[in-house]
C-alpha positions as a Markdown table, in Angstrom:
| # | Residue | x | y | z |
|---|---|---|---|---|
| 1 | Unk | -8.6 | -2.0 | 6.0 |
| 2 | Unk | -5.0 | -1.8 | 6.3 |
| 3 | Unk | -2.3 | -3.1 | 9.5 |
| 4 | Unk | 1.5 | -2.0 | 9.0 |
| 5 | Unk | 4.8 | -2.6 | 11.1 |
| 6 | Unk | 7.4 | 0.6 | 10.9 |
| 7 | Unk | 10.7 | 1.1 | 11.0 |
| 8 | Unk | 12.6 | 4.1 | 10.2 |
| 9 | Unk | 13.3 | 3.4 | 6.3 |
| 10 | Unk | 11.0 | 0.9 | 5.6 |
| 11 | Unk | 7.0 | 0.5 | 6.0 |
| 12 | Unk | 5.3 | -2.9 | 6.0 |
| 13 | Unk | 1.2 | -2.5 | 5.4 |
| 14 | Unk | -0.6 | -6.1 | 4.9 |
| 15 | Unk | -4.2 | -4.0 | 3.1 |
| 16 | Unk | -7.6 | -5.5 | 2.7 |
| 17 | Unk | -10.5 | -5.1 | 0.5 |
| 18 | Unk | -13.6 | -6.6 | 1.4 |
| 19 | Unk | -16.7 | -7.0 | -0.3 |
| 20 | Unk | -18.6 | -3.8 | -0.8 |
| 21 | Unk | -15.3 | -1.8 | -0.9 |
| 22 | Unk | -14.5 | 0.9 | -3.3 |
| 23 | Unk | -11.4 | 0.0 | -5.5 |
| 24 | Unk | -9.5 | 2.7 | -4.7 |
| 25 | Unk | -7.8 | 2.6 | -1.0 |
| 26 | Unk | -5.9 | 5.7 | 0.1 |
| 27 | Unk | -3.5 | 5.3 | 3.0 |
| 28 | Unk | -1.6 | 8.5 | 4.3 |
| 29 | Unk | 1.8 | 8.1 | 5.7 |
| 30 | Unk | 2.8 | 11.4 | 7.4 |
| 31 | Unk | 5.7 | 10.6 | 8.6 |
| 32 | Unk | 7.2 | 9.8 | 5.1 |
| 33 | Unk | 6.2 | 13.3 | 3.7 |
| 34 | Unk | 8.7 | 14.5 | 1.2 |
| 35 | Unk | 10.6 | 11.0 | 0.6 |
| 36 | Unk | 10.9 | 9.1 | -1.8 |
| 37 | Unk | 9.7 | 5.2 | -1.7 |
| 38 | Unk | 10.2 | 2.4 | -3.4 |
| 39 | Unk | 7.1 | 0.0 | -3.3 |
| 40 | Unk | 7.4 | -3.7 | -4.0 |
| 41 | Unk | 4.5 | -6.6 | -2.7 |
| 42 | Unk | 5.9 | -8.8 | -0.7 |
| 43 | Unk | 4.3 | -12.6 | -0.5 |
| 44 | Unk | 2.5 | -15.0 | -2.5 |
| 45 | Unk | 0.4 | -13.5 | -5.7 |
| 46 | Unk | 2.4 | -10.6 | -5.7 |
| 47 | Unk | 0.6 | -7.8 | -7.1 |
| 48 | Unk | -1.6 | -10.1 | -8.8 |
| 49 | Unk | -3.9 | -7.0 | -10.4 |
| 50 | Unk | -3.2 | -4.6 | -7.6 |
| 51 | Unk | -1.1 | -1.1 | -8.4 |
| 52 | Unk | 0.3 | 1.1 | -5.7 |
| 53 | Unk | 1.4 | 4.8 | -6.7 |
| 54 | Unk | 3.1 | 7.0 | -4.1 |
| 55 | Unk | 2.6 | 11.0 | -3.7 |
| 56 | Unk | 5.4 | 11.9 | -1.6 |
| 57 | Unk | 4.1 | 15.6 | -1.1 |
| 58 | Unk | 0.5 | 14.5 | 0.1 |
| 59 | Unk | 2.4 | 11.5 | 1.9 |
| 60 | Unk | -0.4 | 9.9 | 0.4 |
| 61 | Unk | 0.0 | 5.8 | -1.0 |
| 62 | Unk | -3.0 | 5.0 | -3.5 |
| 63 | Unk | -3.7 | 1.6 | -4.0 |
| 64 | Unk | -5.8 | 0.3 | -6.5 |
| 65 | Unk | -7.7 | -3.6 | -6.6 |
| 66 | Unk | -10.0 | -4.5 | -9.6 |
| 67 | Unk | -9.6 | -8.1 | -8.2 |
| 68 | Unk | -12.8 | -9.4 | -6.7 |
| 69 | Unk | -13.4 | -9.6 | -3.3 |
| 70 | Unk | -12.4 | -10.3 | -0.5 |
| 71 | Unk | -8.6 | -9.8 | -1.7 |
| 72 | Unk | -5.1 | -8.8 | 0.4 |
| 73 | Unk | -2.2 | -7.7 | -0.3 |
| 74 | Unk | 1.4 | -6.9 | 1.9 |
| 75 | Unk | 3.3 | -4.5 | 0.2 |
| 76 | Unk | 6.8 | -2.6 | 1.6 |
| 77 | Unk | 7.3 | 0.8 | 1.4 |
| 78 | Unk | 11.1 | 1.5 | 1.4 |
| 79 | Unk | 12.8 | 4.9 | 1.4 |
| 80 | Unk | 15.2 | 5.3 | -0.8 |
């Protein structure tokens, strides 16, 4: 499950995994097809276990959580 705010360089997504959840979450972000983004986790815990990886020509974001659940993140997606 995933919420974000936009603005036109920068991308805030607050994800969620709940229990049951595969650990793999893919979030497609069309309108940053072809850029290039720096990802950083924003808030408490950090990353704490989670990885992001980017794919600008899919404009696909692949996060990944082994961390039990339920777990959240916010992470922000800046062009750059």
């Amino acid at each position: 499950m995933t919420a974000g705010l936009r603005t036109p360089d920068r991308d805030l997504l607050t994800v969620w995994r709940r229990p049951g959840a595969d650990d793999v979450l893919t979030v497609e972000l069309p309108e940053r097809r072809g850029q290039q983004l720096d990802v950083a986790w924003v808030g408490p815990g950090g990353a704490a276990g989670w990885s992001a990886t980017w794919h600008p020509t899919s404009a696909r974001l692949t996060l990944r959580s082994p961390v039990p659940t339920p777990t959240a993140r916010t992470l922000a997606a800046q062009r750059r």
